[in-house]
N, C-alpha and C positions, 0 to 999 in steps of 0.2 A: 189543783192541777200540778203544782210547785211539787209538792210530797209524792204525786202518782211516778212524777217525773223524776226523783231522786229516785227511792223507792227504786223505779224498774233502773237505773243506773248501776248502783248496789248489786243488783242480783247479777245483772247482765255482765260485770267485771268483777262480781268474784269478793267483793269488797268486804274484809270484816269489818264491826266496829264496837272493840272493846273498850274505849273509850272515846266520848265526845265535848266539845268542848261551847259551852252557853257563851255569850257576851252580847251586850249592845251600844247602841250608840245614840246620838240625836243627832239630826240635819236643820239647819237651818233657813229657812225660806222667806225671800222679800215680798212683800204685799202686805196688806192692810187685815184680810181674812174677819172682817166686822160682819159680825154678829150681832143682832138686837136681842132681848132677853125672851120675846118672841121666841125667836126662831131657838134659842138655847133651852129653852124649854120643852118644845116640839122635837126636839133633836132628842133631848132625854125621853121623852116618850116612846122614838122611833127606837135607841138603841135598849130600850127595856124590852121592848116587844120584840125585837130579832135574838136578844137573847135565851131567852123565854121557847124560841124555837130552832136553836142553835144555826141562828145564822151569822155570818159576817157583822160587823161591828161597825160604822160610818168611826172615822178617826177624828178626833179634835185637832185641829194647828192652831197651837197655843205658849208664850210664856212657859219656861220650864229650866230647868239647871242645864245650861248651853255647854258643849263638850267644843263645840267652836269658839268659844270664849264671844259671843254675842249676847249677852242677855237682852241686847236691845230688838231682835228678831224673834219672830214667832217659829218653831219648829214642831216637828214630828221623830218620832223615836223608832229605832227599826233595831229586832232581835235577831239573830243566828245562830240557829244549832250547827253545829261543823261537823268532820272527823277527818283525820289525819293530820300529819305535817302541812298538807297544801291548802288546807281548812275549807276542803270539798262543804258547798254548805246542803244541808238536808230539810233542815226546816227553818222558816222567816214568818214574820210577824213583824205589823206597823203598829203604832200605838200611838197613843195622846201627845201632844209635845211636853206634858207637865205628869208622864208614866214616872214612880219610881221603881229602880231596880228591882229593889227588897222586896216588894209586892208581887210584880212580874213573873219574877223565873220558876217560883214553884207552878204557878199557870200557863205555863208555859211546857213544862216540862209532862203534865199533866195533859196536856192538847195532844202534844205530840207524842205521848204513850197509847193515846187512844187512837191514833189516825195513823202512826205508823205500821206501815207493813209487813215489816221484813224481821230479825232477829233484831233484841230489844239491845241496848247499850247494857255493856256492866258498869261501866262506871262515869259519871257528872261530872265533867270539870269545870268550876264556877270561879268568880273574884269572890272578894272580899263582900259583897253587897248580897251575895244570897247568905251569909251566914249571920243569923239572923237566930233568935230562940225561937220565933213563930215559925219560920222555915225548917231550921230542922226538928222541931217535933212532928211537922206533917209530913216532912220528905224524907226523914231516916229510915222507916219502914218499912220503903216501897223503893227503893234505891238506895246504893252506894256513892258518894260523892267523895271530892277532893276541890279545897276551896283556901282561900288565904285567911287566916284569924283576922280581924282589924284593931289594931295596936289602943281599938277606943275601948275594948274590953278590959278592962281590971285586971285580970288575970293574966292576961298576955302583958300591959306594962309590966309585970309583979316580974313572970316569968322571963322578960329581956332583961330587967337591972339583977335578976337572983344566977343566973346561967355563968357560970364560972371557964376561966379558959379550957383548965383539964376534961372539960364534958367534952369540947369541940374536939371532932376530926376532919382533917384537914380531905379537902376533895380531891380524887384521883381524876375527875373528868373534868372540872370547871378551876381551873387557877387562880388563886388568891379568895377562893370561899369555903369554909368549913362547918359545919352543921350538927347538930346532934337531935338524937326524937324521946321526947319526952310525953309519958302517961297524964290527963289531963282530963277533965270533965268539965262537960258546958251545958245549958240548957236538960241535965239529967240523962247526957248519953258520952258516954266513955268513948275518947277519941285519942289518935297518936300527932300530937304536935309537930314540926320539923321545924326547929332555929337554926335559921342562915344568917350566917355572920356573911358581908365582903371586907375583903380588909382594904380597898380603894376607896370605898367609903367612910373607913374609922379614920380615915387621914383628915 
């Protein structure tokens, strides 16, 4: 209903959206939410068989990497696709409280290519957590994206201590940041890097 409802929004005002923007989150919730291994087992049965015929998912409230800083709380994780500045959202999804990113957003992206109605996005805008080798070998094909490196790749260290001042130019829009885009390959797909210096940070 969520999608029918964006969906006719989009049309009704006119709305492009050349590009969208993935994130999520976790919430954290007080109670106990006990489970016996019973019932956690009946539960994997249930959600095997709605999958099987593409239905909704029962969610788990569970233990999980707390964005509240509570690991001592059981939560749930909730997704949004956006678009614009006002990060109008178009598609949402709850999941496991113990979902990771990296896993998610290609499935994610993939739901809501299939259920969307209207003109497709050109381009993904992701963190750092969908960029992934398993992720973009399945999602470069079939989309264009924009995503941050994570500094835990080899290459990206290599490339922030080798980046010399003369490469950087200095920004006309953003004060005190300068940037330069360098040729690079990852996972066997030729991409253009962007190194952003701030210099309130080299302080």
């Amino acid at each position: 209903m969520f999608l029918k409802i964006a969906s006719a929004m989009v049309k009704q005002w006119g709305m492009k959206i050349p590009c969208v923007h993935i994130d999520g989150t976790s919430l954290s919730v007080h109670g106990k939410y006990v489970k016996s291994e019973d019932v956690e087992e009946n539960l994997s049965e249930v959600k095997q068989d709605y999958e099987e015929e593409f239905e909704p998912v029962p969610i788990t409230i569970t233990h999980g990497y707390s964005r509240d800083h509570r690991p001592d709380l059981k939560q749930f994780t909730l997704k949004l696709l956006t678009v614009g500045g006002e990060g109008i959202p178009l598609f949402m999804q709850l999941g496991n409280g113990n979902e990771l990113d990296q896993k998610e957003k290609k499935k994610m992206i993939k739901e809501f290519q299939s259920q969307w109605q209207g003109e497709q996005p050109e381009v993904y805008i992701m963190d750092a957590a969908f960029y992934t080798e398993d992720n973009l070998s399945q999602c470069s094909q079939s989309i264009d994206w924009i995503s941050r490196v994570p500094l835990t790749i080899k290459s990206a260290q290599e490339l922030i201590q080798t980046v010399s001042p003369e490469q950087l130019n200095k920004s006309i829009v953003y004060k005190g940041y300068s940037f330069c885009a360098v040729c690079n390959e990852y996972a066997e797909i030729k991409q253009q890097w962007i190194v952003v210096e701030s210099e309130e940070r080299k302080i």
